[in-house]
KOLSEMI-26518 format. One record per residue (C-alpha): residue number from 1; residue in three letters; x, y, z. Coordinates in nm, 4 decimals. Layout:
residues N
+------+------+----------+----------+----------+
: resi : resn :     east :    north :       up :
+------+------+----------+----------+----------+
:  NUM :  ALA :        X :        Y :        Z :
...
+------+------+----------+----------+----------+
***
This chain:
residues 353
+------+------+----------+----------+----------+
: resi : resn :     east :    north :       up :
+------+------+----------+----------+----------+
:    1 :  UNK :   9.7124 :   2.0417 :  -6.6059 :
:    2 :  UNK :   9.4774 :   2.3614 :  -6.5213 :
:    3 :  UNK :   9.3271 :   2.4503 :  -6.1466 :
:    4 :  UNK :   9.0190 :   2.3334 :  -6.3325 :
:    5 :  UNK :   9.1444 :   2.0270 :  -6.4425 :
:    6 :  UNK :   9.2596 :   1.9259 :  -6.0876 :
:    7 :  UNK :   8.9059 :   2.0007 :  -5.9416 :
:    8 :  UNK :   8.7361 :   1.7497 :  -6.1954 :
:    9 :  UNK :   8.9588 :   1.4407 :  -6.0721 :
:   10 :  UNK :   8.6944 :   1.1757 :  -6.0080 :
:   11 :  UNK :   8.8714 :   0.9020 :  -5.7967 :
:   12 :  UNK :   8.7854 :   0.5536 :  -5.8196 :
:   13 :  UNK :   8.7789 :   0.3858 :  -5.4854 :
:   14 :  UNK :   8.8591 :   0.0513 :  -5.4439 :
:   15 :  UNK :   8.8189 :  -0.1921 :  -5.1542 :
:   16 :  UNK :   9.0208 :  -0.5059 :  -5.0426 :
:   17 :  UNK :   8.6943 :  -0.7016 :  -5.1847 :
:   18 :  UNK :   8.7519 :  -0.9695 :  -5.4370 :
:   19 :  UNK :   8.3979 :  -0.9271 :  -5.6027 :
:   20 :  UNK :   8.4649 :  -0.5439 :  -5.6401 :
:   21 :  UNK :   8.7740 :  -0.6104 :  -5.8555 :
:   22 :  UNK :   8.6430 :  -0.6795 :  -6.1718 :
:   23 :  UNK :   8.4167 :  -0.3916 :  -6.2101 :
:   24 :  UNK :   8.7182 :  -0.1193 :  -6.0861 :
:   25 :  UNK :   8.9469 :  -0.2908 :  -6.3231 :
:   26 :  UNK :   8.8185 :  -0.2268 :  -6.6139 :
:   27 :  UNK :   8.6848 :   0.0858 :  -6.4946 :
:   28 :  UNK :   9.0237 :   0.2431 :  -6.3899 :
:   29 :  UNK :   9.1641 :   0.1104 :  -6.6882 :
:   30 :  UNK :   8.9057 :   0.2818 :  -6.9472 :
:   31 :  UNK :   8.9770 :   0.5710 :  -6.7209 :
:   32 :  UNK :   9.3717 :   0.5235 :  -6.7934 :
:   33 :  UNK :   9.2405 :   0.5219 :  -7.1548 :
:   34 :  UNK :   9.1083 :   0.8682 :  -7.1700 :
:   35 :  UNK :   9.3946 :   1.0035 :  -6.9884 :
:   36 :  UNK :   9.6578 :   0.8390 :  -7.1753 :
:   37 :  UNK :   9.8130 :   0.6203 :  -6.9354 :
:   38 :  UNK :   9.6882 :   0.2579 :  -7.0142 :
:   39 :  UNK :  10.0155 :   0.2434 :  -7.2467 :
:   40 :  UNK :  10.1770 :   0.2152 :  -6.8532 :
:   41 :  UNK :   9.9809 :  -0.0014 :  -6.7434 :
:   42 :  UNK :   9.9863 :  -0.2885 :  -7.0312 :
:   43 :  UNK :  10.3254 :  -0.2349 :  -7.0856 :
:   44 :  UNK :  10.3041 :  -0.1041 :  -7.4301 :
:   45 :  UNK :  10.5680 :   0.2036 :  -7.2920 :
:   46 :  UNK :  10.8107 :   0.1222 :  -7.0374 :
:   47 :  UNK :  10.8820 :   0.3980 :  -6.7241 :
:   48 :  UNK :  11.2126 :   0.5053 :  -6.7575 :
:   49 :  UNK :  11.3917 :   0.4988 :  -6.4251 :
:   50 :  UNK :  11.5415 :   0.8375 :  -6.2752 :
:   51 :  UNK :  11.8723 :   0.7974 :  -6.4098 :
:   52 :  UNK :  11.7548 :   0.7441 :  -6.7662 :
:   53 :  UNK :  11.5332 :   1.0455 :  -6.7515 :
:   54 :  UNK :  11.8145 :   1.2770 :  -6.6860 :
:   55 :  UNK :  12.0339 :   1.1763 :  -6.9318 :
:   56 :  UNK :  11.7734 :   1.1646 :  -7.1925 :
:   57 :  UNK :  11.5362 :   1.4393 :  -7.1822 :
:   58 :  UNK :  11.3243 :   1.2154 :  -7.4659 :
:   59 :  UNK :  11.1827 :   1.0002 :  -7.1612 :
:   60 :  UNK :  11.0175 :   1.2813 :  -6.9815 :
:   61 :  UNK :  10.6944 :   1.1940 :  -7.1579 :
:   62 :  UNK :  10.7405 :   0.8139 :  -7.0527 :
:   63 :  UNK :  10.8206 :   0.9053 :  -6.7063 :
:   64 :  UNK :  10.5023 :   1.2023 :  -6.6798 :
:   65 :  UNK :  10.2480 :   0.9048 :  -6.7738 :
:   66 :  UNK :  10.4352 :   0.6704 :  -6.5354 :
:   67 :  UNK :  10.3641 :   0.9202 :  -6.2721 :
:   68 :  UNK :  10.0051 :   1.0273 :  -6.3216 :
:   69 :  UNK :   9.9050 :   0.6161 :  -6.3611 :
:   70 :  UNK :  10.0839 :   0.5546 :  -5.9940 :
:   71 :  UNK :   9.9663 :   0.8726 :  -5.8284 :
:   72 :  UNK :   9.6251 :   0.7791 :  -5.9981 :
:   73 :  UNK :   9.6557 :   0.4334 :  -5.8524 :
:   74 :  UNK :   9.7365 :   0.5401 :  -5.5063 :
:   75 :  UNK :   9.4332 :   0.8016 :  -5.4426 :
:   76 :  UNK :   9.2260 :   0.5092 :  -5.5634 :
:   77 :  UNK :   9.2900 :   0.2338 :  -5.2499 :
:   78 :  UNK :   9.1213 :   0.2945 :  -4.9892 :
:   79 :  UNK :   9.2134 :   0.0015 :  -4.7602 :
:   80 :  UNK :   9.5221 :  -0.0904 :  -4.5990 :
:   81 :  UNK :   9.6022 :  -0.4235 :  -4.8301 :
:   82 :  UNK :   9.5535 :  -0.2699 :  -5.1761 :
:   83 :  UNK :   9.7432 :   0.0664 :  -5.0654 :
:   84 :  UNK :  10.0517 :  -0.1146 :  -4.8973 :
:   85 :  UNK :  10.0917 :  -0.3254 :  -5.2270 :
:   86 :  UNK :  10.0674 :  -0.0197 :  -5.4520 :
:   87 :  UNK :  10.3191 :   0.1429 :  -5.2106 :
:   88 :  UNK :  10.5589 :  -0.1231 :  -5.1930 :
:   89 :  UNK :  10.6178 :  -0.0701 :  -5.5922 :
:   90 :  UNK :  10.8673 :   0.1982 :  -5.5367 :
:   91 :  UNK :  11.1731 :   0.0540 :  -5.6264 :
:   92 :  UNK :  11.5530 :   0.2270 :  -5.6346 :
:   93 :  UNK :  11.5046 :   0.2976 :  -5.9559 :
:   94 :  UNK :  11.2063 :   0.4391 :  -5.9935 :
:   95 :  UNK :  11.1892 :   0.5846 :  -5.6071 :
:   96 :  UNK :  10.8596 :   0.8229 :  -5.6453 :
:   97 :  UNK :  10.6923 :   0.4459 :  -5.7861 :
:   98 :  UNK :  10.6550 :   0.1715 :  -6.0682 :
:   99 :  UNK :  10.3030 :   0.1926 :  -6.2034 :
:  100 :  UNK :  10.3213 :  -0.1190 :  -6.4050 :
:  101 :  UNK :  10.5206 :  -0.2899 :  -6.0897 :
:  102 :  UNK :  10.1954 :  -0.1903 :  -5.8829 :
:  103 :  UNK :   9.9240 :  -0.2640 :  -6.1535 :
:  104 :  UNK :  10.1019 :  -0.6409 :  -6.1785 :
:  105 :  UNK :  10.0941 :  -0.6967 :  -5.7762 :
:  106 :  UNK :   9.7161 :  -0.5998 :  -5.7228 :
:  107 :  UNK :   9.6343 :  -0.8057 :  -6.0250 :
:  108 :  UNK :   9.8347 :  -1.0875 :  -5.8803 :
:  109 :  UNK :   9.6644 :  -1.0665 :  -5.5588 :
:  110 :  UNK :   9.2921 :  -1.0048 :  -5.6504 :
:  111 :  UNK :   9.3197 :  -1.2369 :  -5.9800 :
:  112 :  UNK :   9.5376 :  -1.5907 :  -5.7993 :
:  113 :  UNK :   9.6271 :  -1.7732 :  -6.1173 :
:  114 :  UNK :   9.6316 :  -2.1272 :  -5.8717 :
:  115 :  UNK :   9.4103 :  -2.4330 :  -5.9436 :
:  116 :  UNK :   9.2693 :  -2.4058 :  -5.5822 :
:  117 :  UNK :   9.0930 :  -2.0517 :  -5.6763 :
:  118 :  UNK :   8.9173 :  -2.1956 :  -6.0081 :
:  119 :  UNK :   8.8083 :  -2.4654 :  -5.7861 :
:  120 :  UNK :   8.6703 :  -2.2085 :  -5.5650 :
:  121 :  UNK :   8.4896 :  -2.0014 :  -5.8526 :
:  122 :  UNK :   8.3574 :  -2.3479 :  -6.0067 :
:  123 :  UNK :   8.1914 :  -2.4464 :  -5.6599 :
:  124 :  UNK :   8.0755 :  -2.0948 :  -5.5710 :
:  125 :  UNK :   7.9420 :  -2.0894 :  -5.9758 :
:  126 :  UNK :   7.7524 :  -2.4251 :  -5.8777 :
:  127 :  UNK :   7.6341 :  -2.3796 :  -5.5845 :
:  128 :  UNK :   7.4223 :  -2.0917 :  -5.7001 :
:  129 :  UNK :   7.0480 :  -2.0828 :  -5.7003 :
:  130 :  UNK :   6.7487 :  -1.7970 :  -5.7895 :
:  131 :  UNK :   6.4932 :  -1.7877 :  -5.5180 :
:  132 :  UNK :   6.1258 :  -1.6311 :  -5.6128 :
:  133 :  UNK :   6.2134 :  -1.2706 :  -5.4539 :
:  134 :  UNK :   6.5387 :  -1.2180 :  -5.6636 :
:  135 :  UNK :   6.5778 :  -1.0535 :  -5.9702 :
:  136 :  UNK :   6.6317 :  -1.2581 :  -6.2587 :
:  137 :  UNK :   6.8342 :  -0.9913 :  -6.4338 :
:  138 :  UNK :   7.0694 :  -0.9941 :  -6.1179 :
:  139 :  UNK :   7.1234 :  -1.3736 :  -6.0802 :
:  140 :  UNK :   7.2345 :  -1.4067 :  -6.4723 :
:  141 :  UNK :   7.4594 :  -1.1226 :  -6.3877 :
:  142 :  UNK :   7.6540 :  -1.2737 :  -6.0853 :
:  143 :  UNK :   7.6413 :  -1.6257 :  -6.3159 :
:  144 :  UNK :   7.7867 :  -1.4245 :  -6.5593 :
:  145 :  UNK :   8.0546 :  -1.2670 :  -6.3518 :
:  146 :  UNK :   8.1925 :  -1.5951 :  -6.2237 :
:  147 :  UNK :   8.1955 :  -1.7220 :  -6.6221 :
:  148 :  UNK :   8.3907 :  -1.3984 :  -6.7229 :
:  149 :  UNK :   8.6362 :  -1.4898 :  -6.4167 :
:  150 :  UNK :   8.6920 :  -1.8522 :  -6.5223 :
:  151 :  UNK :   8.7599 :  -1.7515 :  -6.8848 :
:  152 :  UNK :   9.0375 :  -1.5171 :  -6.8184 :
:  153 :  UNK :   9.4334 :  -1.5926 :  -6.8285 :
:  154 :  UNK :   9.5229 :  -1.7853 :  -6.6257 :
:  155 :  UNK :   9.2354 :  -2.0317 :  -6.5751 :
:  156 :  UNK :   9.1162 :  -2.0297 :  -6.9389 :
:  157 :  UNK :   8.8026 :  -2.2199 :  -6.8892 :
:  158 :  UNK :   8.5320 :  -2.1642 :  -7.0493 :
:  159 :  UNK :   8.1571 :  -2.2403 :  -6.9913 :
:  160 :  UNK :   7.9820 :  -2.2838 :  -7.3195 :
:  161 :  UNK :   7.6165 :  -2.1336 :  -7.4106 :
:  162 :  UNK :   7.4159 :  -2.4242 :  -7.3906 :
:  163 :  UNK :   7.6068 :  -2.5205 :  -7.0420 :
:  164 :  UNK :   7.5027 :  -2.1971 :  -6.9205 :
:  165 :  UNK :   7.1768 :  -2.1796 :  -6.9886 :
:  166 :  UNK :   7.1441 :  -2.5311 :  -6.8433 :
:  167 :  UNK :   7.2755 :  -2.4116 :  -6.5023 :
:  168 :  UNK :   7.0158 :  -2.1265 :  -6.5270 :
:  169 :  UNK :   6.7058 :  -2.3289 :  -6.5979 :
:  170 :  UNK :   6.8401 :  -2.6118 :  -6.3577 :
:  171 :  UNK :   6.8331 :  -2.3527 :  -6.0657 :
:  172 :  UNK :   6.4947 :  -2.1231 :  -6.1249 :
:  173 :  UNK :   6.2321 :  -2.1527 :  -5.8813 :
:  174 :  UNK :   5.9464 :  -2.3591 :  -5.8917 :
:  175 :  UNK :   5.7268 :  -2.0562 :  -5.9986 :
:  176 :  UNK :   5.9332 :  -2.0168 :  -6.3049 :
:  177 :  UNK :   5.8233 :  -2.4047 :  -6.4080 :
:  178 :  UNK :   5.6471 :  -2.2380 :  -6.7494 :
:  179 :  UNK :   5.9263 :  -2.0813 :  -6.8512 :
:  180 :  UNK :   6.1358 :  -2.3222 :  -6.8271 :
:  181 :  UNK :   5.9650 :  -2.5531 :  -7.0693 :
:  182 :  UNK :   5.9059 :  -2.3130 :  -7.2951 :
:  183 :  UNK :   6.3274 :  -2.2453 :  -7.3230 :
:  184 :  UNK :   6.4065 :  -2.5969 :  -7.2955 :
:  185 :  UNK :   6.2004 :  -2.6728 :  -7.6578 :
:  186 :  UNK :   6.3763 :  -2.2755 :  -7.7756 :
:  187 :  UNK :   6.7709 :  -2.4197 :  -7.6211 :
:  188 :  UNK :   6.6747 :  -2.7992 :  -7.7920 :
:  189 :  UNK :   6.5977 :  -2.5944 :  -8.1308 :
:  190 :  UNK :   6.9498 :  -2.4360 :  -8.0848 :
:  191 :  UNK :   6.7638 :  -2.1241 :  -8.0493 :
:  192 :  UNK :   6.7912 :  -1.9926 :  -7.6980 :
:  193 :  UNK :   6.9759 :  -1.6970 :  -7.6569 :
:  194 :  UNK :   7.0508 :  -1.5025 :  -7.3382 :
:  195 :  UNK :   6.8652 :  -1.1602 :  -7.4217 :
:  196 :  UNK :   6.5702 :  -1.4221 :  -7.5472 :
:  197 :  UNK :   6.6012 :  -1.5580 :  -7.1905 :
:  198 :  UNK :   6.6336 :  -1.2323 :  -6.9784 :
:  199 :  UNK :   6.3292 :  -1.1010 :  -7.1445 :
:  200 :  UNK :   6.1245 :  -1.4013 :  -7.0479 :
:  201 :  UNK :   6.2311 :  -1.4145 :  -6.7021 :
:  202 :  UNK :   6.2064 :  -1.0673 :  -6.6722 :
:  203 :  UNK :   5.8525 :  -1.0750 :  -6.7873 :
:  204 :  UNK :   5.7130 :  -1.3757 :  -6.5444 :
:  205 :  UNK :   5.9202 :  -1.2056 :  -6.2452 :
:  206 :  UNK :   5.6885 :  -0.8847 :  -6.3091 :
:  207 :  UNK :   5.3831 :  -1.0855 :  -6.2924 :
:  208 :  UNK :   5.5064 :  -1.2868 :  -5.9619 :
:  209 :  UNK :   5.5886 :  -0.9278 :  -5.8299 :
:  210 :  UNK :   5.2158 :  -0.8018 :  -5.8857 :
:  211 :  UNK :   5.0580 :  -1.0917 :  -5.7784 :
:  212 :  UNK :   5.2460 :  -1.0494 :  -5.4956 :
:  213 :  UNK :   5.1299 :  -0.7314 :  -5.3914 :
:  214 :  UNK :   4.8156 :  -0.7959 :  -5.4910 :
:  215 :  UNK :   4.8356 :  -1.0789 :  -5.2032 :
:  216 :  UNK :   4.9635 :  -0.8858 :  -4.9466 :
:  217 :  UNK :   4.7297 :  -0.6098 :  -4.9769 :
:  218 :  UNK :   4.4828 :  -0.8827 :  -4.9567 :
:  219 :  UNK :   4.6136 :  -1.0498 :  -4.6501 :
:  220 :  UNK :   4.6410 :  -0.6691 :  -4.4572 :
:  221 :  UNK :   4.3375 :  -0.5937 :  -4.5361 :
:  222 :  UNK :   4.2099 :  -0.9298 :  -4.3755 :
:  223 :  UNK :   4.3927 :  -0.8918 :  -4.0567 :
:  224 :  UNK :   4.2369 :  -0.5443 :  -4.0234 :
:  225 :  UNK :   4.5294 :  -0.3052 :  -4.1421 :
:  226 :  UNK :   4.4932 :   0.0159 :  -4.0799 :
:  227 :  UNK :   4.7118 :   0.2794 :  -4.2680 :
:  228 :  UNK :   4.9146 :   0.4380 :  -4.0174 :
:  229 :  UNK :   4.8210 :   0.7737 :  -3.8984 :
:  230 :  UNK :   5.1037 :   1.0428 :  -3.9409 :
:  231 :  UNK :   4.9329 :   1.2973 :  -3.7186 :
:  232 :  UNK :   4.9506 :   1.3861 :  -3.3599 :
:  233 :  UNK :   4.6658 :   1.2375 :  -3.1344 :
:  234 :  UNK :   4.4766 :   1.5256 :  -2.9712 :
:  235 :  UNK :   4.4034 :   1.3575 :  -2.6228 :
:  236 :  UNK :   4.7607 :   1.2349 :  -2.5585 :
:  237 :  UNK :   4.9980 :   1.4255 :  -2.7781 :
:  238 :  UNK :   5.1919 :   1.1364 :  -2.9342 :
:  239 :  UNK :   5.2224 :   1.0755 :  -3.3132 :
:  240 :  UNK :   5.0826 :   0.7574 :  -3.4901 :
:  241 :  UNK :   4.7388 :   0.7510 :  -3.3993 :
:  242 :  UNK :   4.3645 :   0.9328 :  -3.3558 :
:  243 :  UNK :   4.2256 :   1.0503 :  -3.0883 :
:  244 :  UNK :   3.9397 :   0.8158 :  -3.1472 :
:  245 :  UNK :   4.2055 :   0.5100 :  -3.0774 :
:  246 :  UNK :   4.4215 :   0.6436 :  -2.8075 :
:  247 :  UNK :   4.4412 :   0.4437 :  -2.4849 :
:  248 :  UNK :   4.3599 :   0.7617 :  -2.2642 :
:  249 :  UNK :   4.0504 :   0.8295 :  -2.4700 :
:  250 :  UNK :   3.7521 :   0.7644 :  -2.2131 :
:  251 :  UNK :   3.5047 :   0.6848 :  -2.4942 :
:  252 :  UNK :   3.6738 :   0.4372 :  -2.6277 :
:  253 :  UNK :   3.5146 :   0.0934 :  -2.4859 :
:  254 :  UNK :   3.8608 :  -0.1260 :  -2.4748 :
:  255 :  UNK :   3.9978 :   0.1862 :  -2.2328 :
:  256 :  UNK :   3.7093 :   0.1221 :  -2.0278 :
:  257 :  UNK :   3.6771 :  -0.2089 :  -2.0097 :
:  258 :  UNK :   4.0512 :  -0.1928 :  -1.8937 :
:  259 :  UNK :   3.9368 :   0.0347 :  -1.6444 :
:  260 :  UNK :   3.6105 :  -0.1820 :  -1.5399 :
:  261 :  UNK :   3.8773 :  -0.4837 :  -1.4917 :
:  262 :  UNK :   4.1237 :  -0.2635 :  -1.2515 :
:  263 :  UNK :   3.8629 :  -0.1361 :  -1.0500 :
:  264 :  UNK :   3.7081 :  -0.4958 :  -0.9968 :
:  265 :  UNK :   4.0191 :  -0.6292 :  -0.9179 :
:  266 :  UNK :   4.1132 :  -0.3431 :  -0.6940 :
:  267 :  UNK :   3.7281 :  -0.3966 :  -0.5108 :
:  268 :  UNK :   3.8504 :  -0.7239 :  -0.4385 :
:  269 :  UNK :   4.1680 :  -0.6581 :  -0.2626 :
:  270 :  UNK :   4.0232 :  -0.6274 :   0.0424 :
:  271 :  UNK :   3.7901 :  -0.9500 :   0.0528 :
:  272 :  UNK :   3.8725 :  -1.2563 :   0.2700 :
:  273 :  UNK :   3.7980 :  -1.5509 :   0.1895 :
:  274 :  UNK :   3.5981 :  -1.8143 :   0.4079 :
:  275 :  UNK :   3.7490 :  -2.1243 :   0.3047 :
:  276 :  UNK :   4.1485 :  -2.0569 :   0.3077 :
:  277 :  UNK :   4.1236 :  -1.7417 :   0.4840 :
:  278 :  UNK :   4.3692 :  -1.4978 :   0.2313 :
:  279 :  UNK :   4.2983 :  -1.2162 :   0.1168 :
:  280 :  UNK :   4.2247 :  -1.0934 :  -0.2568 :
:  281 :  UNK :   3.9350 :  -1.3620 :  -0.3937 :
:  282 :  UNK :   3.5887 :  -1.5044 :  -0.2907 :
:  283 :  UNK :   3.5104 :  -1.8876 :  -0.2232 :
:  284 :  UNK :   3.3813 :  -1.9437 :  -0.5721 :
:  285 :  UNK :   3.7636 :  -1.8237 :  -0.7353 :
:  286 :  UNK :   3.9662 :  -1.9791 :  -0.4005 :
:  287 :  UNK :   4.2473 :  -2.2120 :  -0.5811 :
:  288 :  UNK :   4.2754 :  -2.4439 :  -0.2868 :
:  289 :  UNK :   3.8840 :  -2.4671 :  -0.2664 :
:  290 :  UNK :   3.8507 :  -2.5933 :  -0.6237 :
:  291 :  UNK :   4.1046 :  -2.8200 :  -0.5701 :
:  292 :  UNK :   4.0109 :  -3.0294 :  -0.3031 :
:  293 :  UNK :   3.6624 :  -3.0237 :  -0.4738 :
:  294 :  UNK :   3.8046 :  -3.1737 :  -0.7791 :
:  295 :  UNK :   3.9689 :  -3.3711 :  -0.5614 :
:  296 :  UNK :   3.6364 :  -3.5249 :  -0.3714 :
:  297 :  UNK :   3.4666 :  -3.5276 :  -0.6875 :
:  298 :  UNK :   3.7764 :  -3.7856 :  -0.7919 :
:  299 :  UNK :   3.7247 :  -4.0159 :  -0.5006 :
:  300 :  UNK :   3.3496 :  -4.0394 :  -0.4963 :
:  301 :  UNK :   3.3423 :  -4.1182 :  -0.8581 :
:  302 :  UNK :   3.6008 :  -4.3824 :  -0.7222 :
:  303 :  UNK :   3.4501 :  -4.5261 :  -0.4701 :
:  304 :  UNK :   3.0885 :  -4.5292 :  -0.6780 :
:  305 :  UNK :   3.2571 :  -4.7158 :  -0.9502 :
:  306 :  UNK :   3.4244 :  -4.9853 :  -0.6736 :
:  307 :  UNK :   3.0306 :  -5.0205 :  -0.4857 :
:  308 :  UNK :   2.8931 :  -5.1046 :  -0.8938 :
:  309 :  UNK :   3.1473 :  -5.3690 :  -0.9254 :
:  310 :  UNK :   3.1005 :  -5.5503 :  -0.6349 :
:  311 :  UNK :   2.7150 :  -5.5373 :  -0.6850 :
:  312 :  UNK :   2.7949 :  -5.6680 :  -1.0289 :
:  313 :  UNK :   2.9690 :  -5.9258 :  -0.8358 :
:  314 :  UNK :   2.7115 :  -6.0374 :  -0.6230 :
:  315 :  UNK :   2.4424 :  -6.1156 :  -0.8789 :
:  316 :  UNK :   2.6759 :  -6.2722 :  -1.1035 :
:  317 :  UNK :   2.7232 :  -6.5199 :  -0.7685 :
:  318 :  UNK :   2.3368 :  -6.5322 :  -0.7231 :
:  319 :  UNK :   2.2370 :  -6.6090 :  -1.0573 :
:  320 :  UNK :   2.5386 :  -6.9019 :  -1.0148 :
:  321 :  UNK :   2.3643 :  -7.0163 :  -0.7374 :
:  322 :  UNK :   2.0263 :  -7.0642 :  -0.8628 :
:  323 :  UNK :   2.1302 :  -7.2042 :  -1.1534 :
:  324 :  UNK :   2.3194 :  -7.4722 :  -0.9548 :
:  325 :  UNK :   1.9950 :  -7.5283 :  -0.7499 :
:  326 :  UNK :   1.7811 :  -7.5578 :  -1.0570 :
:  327 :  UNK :   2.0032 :  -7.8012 :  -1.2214 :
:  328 :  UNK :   1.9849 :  -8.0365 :  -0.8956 :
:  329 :  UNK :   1.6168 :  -7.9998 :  -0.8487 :
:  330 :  UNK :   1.5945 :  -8.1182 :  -1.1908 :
:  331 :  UNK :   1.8218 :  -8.4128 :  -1.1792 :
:  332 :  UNK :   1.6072 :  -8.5497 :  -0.8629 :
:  333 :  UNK :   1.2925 :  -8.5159 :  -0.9862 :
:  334 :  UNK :   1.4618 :  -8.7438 :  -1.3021 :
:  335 :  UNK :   1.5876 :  -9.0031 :  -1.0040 :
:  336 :  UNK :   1.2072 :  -8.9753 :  -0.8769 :
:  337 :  UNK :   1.0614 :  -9.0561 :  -1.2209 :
:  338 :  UNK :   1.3466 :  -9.3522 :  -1.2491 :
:  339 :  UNK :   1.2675 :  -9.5112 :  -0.9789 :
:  340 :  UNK :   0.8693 :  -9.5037 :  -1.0179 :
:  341 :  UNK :   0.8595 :  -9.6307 :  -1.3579 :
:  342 :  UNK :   1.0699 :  -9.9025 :  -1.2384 :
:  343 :  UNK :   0.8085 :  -9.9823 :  -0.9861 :
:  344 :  UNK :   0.5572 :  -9.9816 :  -1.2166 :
:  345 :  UNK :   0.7352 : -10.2493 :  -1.4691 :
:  346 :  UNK :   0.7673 : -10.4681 :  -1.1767 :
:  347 :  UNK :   0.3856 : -10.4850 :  -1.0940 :
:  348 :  UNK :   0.2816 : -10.5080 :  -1.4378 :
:  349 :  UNK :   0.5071 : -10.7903 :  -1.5330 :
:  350 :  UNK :   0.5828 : -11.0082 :  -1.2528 :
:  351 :  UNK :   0.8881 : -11.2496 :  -1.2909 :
:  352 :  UNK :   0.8221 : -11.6462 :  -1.2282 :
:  353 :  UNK :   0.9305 : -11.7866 :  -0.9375 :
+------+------+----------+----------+----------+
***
């Protein structure tokens, strides 16, 4: 390998991260392809171990591509976890390190093969939905990445088409209501496909997005937005505003009305006043004052509304009273009226004696 050649080395970092696995696998092994070293890595040659490569000169190759796949491997962790497991692969006899040996152990750890993780990548798979900000082209993608993980060794599961596309259009935001009848008749016609459905969603996501900004412009505008100035104010040297809005401007009327409200309250602070004798107000703004006027107010109204009831009272007991009168005025005058008829019979029809 040239100077040159050494310069050029791209490394491919990789992070403890689960997520990021997928993506550096297969990057670092197309990278292993180009440089000849994937045969290490999948087994297809087998690094000779120290011993074997001096007795047989034939396994130098063997043992050059086992080196430049571990070395690669090494300058590619970049976290503790990942580096101690590609470093514990040196073995007694292979002491400078067992490419394959190290390949196996990160796979192992970033790819479990136990029921508990497909579990895990079935309920994270479910549990995800598309809100109206995201990127429809993103969500497929991370669906898409957890149905890639399930259908590798050593889960083998696989999520069909029509299951997929289900979970999609189960999950879409309300705003994407249109869309999803129009793919329901397409996936009942056996005729949905996923670059038929990324183009859709793609399309009403670009309308949401400009109606969206059509909105907001809208709403700024309302509320009085102002572009921001990127200048420097002339009166008080900042940045971010004109001199015709800065708070030390004195022509501008909110600065002096600020100003008109300190002096008055500063004109005041030597005022006394006459009803609770402190300092700072007049009678008219005295707390206590308006108080125990409220106060007053309260118990007049109080004692008003007590004085109408009992004069309520008292005619209700007068009228009483004259009607009892009447009604015995009236039922003596009837005994008077009795009695006189009586008389009357008596001297108009005599009785024998």
């Amino acid at each position: 390998m040239t100077d040159y050649e050494d310069r050029a080395i791209r490394v491919l970092s990789f992070s403890e991260k689960e997520d990021d696995w997928r993506m550096w696998s297969a990057k670092f092994m197309a990278k292993a392809s180009l440089r000849g070293f994937d045969t290490i890595l999948d087994g297809s040659v087998v690094a000779p171990t120290d011993v074997s490569v001096v007795a047989d000169t034939k396994n130098a190759k063997s043992a050059l591509l086992n080196k430049k796949a571990y070395n690669e491997l090494v300058l590619s962790c970049s976290d503790e976890i990942s580096f101690g497991i590609v470093e514990s692969a040196k073995t007694n006899e292979i002491k400078h390190g067992d490419a394959k040996l190290a390949w196996d152990n990160l796979t192992q750890r970033y790819e479990p093969d136990t029921g508990a993780e497909l579990i895990k990548l079935k309920r994270e798979y479910n549990s995800l939905t598309m809100s109206r900000s995201d990127d429809p082209d993103d969500y497929i993608s991370k669906l898409d990445l957890y149905r890639s993980k399930m259908k590798k060794v050593p889960f083998n599961h696989d999520i069909s088409d029509e299951d997929f596309f289900i979970h999609i259009l189960n999950t879409l935001p309300i705003e994407y209501d249109s869309v999803v009848e129009a793919m329901e008749r397409k996936l009942t016609k056996k005729k949905l496909t996923t670059n038929k459905l990324k183009v859709e969603l793609r399309t009403k996501y670009s309308r949401l997005k400009r109606t969206q900004t059509v909105t907001d412009d809208i709403g700024l505008f309302a509320n009085g937005f102002k572009k921001k100035f990127k200048g420097t104010c002339r009166i008080c040297g900042k940045q971010g505003h004109k001199a015709a809005d800065c708070w030390e401007n004195p022509n501008n009327s909110n600065n002096r009305l600020n100003k008109n409200n300190d002096k008055k309250n500063q004109s005041k602070s030597g005022i006394k006043c006459f009803y609770c004798g402190k300092l700072g107000h007049i009678k008219s703004e005295c707390r206590k004052y308006l108080a125990d006027t409220a106060a007053k107010k309260s118990s007049e109204d109080t004692a008003n509304v007590a004085e109408n009831e009992e004069d309520e009272d008292m005619v209700f007991l007068a009228k009483e009273f004259d009607h009892m009168n009447t009604d015995e005025k009236t039922h003596d005058d009837e005994y008077e009226s009795d009695n006189k008829n009586m008389s009357r019979a008596s001297e108009e029809y005599p009785q024998d004696q």
